[in-house]
N, CA, C and O atoms as a CHARMM CRD file, in Angstrom:
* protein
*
  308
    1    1 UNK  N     34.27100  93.41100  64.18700 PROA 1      0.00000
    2    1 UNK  CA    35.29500  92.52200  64.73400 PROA 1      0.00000
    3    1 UNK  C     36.62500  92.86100  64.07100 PROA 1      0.00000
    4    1 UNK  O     36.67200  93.24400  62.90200 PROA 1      0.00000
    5    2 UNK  N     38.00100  92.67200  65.04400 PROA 2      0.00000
    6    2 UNK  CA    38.97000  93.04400  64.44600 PROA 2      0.00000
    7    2 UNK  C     39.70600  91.79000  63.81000 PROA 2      0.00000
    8    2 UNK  O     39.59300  90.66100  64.28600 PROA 2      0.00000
    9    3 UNK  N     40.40000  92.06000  62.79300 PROA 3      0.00000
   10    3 UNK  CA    41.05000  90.89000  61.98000 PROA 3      0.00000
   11    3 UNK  C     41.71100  89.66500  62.77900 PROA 3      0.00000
   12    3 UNK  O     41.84700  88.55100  62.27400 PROA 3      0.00000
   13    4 UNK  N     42.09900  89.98900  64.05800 PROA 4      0.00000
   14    4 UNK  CA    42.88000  88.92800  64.84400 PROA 4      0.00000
   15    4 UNK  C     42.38800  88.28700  65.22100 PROA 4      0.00000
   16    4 UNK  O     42.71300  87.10200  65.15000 PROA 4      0.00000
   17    5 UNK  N     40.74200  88.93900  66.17200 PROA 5      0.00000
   18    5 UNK  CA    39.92800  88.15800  66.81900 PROA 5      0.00000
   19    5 UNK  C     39.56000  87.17800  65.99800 PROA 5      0.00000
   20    5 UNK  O     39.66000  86.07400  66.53200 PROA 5      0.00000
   21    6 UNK  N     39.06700  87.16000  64.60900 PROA 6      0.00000
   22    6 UNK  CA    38.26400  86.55200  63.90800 PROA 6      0.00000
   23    6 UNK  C     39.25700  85.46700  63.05900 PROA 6      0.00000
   24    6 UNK  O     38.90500  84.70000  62.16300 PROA 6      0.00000
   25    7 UNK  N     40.34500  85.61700  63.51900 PROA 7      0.00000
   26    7 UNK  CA    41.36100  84.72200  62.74200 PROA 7      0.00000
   27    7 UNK  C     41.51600  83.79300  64.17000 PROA 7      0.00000
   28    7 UNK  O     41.14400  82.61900  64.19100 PROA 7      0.00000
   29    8 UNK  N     42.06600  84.41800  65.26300 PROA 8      0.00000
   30    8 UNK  CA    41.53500  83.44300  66.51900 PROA 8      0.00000
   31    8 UNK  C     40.71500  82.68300  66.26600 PROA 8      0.00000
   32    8 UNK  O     41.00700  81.55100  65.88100 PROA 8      0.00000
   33    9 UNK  N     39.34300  83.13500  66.42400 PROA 9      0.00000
   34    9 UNK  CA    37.78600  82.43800  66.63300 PROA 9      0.00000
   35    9 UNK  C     38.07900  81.49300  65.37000 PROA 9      0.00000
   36    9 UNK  O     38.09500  80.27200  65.52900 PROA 9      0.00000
   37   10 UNK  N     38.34900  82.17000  63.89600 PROA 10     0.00000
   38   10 UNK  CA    38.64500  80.69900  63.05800 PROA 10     0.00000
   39   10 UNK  C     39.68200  79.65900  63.83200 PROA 10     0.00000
   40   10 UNK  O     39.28800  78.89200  64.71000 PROA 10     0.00000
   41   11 UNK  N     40.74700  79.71700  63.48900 PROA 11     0.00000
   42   11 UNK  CA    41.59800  78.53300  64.24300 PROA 11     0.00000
   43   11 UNK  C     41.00400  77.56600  65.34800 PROA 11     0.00000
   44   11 UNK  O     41.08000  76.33800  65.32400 PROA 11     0.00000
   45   12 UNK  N     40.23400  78.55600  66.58400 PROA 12     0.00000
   46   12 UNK  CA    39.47900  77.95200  67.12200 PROA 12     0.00000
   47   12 UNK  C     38.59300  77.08600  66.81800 PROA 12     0.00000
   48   12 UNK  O     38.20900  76.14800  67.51700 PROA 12     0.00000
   49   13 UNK  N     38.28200  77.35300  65.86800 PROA 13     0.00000
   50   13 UNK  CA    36.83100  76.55700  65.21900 PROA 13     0.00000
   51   13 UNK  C     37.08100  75.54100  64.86700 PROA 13     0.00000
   52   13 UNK  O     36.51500  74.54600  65.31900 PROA 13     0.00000
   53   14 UNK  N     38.22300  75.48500  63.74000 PROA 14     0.00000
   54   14 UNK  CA    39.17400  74.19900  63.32700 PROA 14     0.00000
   55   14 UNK  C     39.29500  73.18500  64.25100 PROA 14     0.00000
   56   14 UNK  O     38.83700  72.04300  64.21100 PROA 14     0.00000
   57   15 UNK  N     40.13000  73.86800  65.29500 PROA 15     0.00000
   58   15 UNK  CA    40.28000  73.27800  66.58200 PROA 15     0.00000
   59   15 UNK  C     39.47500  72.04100  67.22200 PROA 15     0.00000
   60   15 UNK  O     39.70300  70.83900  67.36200 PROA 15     0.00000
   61   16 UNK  N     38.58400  72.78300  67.49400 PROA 16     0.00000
   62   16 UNK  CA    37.47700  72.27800  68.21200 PROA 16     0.00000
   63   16 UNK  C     36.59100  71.73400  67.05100 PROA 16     0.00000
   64   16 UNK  O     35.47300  71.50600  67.51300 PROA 16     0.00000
   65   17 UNK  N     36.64700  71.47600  65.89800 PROA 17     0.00000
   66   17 UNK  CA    36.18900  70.81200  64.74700 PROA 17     0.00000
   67   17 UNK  C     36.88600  69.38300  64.52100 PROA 17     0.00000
   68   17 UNK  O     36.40200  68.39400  63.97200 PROA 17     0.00000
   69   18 UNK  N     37.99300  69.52600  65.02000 PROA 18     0.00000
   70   18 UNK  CA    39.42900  68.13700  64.16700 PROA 18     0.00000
   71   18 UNK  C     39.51800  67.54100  65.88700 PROA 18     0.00000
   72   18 UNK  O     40.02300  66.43900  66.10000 PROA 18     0.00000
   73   19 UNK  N     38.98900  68.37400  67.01000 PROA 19     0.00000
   74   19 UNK  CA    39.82700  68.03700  68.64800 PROA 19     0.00000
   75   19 UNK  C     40.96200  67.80400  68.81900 PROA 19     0.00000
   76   19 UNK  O     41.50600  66.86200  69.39600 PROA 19     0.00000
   77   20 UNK  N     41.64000  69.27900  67.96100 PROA 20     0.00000
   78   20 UNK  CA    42.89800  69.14200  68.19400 PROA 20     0.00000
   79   20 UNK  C     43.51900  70.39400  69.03800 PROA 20     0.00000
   80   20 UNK  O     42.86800  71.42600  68.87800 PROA 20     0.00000
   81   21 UNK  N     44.69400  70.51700  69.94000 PROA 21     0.00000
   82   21 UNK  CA    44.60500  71.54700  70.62200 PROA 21     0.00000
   83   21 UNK  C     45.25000  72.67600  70.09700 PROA 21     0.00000
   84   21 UNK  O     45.62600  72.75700  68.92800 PROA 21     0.00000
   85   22 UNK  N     45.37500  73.50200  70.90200 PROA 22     0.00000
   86   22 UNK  CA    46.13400  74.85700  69.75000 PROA 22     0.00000
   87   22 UNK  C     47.39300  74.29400  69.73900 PROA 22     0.00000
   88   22 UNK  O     47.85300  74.09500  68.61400 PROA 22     0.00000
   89   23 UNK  N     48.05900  73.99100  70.65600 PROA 23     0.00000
   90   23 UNK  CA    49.95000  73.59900  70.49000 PROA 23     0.00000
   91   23 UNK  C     49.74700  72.51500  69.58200 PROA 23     0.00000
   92   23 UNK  O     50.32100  72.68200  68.50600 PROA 23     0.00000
   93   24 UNK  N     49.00800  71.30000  69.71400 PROA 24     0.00000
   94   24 UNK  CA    49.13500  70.63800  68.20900 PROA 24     0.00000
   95   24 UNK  C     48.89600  70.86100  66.86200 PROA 24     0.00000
   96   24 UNK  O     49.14200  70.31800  65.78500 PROA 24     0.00000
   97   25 UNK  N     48.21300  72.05300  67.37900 PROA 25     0.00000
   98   25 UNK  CA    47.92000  72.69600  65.21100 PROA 25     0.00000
   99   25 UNK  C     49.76100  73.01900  65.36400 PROA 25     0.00000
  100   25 UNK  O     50.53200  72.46900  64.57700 PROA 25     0.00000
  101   26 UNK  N     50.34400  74.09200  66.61800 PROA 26     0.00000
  102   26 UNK  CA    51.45600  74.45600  66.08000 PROA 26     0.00000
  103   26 UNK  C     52.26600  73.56500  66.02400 PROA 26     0.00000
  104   26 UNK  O     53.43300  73.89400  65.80700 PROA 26     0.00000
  105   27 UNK  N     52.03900  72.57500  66.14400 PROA 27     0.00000
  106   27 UNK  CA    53.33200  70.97300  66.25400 PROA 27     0.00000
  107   27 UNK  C     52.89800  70.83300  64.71900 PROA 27     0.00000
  108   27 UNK  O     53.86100  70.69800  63.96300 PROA 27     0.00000
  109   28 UNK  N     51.59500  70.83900  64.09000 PROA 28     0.00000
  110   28 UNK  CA    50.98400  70.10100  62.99100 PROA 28     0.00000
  111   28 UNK  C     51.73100  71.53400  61.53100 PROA 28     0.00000
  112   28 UNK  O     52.28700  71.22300  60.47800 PROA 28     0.00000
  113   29 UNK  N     51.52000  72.62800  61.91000 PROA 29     0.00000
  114   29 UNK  CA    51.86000  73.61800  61.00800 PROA 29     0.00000
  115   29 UNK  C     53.32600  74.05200  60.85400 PROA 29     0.00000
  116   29 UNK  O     53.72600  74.74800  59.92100 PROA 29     0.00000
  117   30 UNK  N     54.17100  73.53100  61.95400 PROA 30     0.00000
  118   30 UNK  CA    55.72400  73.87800  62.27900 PROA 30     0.00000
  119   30 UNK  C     55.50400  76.26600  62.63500 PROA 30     0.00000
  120   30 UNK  O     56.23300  77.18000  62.24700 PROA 30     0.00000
  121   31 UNK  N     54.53200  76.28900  63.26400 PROA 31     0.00000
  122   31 UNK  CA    54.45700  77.49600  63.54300 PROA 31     0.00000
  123   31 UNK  C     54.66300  77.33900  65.11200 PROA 31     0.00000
  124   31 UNK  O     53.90400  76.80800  65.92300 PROA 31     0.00000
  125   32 UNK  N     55.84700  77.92000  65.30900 PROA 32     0.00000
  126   32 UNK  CA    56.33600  78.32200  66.40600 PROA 32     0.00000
  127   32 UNK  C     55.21400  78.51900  67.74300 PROA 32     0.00000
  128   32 UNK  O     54.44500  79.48000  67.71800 PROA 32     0.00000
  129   33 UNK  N     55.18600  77.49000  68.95500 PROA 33     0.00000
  130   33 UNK  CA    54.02300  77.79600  69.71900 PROA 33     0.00000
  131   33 UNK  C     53.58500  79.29500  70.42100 PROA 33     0.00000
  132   33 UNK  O     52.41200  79.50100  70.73200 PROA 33     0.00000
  133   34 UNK  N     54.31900  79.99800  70.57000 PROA 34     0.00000
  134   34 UNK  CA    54.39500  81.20900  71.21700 PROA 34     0.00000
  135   34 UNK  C     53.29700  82.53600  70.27300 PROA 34     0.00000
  136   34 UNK  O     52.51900  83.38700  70.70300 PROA 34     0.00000
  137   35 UNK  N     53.74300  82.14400  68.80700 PROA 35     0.00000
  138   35 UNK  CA    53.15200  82.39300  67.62900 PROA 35     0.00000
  139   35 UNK  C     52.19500  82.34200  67.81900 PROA 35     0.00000
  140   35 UNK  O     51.67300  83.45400  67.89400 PROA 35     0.00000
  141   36 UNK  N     51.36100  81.28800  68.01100 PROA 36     0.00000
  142   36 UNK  CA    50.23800  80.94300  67.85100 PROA 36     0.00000
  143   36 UNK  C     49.51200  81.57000  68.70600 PROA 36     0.00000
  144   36 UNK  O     48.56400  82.29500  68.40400 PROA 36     0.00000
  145   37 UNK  N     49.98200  81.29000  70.05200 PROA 37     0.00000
  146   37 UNK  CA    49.33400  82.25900  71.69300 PROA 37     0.00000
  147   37 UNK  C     48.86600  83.42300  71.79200 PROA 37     0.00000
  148   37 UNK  O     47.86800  83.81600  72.39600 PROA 37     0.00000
  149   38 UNK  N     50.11100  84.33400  70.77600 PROA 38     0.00000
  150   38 UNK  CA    50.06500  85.53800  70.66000 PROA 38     0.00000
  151   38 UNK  C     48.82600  85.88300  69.56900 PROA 38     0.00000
  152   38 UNK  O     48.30800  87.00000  69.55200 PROA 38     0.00000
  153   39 UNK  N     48.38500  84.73900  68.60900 PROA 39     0.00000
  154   39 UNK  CA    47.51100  85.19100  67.90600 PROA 39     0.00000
  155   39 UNK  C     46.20300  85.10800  68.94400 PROA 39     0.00000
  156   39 UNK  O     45.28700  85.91700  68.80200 PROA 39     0.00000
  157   40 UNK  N     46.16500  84.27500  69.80600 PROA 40     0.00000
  158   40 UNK  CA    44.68700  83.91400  70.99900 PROA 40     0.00000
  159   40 UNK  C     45.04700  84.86900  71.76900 PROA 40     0.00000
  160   40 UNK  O     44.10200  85.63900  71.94200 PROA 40     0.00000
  161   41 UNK  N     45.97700  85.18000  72.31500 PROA 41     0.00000
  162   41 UNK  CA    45.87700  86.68300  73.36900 PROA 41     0.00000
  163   41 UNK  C     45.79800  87.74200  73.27900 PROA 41     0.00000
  164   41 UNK  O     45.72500  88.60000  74.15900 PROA 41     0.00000
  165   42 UNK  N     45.80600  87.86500  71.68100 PROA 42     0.00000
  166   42 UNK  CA    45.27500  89.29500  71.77400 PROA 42     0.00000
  167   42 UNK  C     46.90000  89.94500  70.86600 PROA 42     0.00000
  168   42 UNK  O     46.69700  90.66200  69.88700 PROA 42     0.00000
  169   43 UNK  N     47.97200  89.72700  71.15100 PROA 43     0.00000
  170   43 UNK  CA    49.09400  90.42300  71.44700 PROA 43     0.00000
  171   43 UNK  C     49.13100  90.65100  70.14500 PROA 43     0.00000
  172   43 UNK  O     48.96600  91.78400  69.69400 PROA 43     0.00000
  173   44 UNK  N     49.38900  89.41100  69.25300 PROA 44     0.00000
  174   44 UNK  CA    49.36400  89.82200  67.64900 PROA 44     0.00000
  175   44 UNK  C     48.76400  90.45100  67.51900 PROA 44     0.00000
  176   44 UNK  O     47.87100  90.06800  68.27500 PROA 44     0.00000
  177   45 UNK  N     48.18300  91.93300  66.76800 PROA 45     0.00000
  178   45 UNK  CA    47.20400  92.91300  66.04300 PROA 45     0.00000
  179   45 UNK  C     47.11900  92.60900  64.80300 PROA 45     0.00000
  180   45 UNK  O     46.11400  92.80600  64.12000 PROA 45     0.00000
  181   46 UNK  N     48.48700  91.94800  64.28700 PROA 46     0.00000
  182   46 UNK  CA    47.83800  91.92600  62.71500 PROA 46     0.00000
  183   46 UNK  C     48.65900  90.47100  62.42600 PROA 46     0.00000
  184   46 UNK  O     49.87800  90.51300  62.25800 PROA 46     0.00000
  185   47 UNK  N     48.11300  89.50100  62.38900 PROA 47     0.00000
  186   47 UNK  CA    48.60700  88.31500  62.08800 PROA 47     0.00000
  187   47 UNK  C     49.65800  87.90800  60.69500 PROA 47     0.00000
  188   47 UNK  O     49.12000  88.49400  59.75600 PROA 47     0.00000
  189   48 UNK  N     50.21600  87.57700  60.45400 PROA 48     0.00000
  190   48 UNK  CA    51.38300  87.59100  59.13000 PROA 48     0.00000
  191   48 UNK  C     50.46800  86.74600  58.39000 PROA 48     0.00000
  192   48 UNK  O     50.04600  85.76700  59.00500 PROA 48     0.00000
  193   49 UNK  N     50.05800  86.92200  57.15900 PROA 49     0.00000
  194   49 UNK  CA    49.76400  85.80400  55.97700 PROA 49     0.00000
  195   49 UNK  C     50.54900  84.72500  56.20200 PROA 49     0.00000
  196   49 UNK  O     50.00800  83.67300  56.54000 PROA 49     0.00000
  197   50 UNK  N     51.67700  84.78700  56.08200 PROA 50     0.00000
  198   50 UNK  CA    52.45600  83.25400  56.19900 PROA 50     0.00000
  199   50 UNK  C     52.34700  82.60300  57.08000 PROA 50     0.00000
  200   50 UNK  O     52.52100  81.38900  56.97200 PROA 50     0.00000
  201   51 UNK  N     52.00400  83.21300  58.31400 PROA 51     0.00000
  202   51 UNK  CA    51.90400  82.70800  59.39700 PROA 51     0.00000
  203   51 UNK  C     50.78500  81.35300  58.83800 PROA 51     0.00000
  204   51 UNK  O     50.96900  80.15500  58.62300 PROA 51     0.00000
  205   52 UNK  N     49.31200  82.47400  58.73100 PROA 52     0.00000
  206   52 UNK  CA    47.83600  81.57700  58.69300 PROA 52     0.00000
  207   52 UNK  C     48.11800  81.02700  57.03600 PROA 52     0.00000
  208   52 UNK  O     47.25900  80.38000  56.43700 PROA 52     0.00000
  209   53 UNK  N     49.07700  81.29100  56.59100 PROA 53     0.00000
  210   53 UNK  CA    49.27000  79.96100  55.45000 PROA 53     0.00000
  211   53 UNK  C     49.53700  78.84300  56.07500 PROA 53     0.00000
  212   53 UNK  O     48.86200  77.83500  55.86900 PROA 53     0.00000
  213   54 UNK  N     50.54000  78.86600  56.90900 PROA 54     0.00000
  214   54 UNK  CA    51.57600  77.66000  57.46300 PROA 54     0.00000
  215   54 UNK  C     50.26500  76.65000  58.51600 PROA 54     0.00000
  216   54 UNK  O     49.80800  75.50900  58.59700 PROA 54     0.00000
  217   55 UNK  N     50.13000  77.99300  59.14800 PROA 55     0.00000
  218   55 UNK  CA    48.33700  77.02900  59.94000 PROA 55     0.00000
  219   55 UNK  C     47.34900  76.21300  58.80400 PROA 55     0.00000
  220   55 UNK  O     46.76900  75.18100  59.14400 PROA 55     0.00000
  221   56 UNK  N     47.25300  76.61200  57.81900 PROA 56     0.00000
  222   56 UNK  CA    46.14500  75.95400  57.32900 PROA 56     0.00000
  223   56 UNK  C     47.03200  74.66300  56.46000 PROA 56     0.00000
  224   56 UNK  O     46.62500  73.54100  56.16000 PROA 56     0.00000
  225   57 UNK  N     47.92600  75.08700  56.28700 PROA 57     0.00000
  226   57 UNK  CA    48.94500  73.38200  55.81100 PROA 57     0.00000
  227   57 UNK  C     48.89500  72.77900  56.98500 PROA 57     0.00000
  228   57 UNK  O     48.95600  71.55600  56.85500 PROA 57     0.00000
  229   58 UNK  N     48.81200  73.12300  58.03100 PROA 58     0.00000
  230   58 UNK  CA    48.71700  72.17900  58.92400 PROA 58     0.00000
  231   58 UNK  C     47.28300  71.46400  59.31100 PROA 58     0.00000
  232   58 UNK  O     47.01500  70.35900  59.78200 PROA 58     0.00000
  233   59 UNK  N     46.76700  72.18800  59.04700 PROA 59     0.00000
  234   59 UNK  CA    45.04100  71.57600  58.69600 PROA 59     0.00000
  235   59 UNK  C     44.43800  71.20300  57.52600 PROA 59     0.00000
  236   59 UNK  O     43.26000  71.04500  57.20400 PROA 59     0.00000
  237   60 UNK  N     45.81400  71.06000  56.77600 PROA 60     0.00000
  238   60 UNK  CA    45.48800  70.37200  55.78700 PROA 60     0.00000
  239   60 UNK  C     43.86400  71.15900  54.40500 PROA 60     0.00000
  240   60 UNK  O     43.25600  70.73300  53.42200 PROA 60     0.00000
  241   61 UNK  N     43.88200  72.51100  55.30200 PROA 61     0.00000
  242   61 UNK  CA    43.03600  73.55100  54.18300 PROA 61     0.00000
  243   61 UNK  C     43.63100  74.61800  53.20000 PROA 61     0.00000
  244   61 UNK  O     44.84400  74.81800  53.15200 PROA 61     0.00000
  245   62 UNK  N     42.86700  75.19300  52.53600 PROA 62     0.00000
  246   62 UNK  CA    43.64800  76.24100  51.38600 PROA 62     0.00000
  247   62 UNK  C     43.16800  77.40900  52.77000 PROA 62     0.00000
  248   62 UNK  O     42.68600  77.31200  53.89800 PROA 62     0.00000
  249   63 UNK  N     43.54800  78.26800  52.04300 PROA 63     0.00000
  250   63 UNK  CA    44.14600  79.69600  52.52900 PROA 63     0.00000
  251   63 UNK  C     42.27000  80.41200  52.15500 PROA 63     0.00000
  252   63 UNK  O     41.75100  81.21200  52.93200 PROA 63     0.00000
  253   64 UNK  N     41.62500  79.96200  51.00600 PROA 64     0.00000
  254   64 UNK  CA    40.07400  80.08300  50.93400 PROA 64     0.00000
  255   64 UNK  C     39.42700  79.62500  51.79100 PROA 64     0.00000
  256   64 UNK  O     38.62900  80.38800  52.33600 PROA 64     0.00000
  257   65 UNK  N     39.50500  78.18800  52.26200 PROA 65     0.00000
  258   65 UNK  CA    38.82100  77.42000  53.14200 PROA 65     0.00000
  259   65 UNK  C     39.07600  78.17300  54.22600 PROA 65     0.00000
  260   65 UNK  O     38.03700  78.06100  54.87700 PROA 65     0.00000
  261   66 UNK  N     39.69900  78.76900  54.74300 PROA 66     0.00000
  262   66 UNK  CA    39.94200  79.22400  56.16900 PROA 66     0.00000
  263   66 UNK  C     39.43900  80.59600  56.00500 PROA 66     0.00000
  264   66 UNK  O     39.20700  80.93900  57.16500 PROA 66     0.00000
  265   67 UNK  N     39.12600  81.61500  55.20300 PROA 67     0.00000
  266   67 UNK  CA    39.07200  83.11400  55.06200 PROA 67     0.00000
  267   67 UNK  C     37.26300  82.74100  54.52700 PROA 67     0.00000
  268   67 UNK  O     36.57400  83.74900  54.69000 PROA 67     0.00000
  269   68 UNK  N     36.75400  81.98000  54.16800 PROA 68     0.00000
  270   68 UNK  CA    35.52100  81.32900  53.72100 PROA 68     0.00000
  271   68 UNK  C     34.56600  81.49000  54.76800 PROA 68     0.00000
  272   68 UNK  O     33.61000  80.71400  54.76300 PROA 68     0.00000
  273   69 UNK  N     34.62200  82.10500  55.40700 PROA 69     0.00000
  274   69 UNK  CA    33.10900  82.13100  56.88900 PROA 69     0.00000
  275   69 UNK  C     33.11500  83.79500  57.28100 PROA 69     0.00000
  276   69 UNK  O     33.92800  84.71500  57.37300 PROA 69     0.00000
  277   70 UNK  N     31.49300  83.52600  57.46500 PROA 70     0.00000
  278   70 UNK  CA    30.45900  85.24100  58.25400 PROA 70     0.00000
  279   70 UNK  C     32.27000  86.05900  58.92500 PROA 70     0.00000
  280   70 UNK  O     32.89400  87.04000  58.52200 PROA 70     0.00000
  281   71 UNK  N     32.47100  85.36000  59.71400 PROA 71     0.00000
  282   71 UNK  CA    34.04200  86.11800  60.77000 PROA 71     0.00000
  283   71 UNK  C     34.50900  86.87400  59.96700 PROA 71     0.00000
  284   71 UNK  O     34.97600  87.87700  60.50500 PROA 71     0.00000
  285   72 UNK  N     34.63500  86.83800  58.44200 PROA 72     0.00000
  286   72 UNK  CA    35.60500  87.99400  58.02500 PROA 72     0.00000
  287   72 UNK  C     34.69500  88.81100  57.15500 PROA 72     0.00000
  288   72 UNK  O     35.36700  89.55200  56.43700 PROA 72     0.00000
  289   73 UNK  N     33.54900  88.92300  56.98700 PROA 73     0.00000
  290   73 UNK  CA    32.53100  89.66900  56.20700 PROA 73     0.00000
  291   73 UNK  C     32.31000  90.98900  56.56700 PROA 73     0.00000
  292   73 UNK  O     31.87200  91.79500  55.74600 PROA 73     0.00000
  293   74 UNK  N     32.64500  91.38100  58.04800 PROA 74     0.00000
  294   74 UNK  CA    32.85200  92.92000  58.45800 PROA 74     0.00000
  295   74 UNK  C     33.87900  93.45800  59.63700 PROA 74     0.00000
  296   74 UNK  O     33.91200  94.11000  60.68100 PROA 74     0.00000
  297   75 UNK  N     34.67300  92.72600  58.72800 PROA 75     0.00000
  298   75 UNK  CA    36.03700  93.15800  59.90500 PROA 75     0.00000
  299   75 UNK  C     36.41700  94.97000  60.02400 PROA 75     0.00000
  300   75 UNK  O     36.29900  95.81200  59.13400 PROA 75     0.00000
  301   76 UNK  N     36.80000  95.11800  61.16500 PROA 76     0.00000
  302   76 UNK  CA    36.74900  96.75200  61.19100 PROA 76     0.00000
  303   76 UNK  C     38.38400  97.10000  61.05700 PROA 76     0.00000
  304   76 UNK  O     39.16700  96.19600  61.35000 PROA 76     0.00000
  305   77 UNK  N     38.72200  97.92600  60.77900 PROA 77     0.00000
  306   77 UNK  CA    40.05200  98.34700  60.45000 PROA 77     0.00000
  307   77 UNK  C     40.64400  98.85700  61.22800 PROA 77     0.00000
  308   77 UNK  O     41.79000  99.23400  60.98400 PROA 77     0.00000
């Protein structure tokens, strides 16, 4: 799996964990909505750290809690 997908599929997970939608994580993180899209469509390839910092303040997790699951155990390069 490539690093984006699996940073997608996390957020997603959150998501659908809290029932919150993707534009409200980006209302909840102050990350620009378009930002966020681009990380679910594919378009981002390599997501910014600050970015998925700013997401997980908005979910109120550390930057461990979110990088913490199987999804990033064999990401391909």
């Amino acid at each position: 799996m490539k690093l984006n997908e699996a940073v997608a599929r996390r957020i997603d997970e959150y998501c659908t964990e809290r029932n919150i939608t993707v534009n409200k994580l980006a209302t909840l993180s102050g990350v620009i909505q378009s930002t966020v899209n681009s990380i679910f469509t594919g378009r981002s390839k390599n997501p910014k750290l600050q970015t998925i910092v700013c997401l997980c303040d908005g979910l109120e997790i550390s930057l461990k809690e979110f990088f913490d699951s199987p999804l990033f155990d064999d990401i391909d390069d």
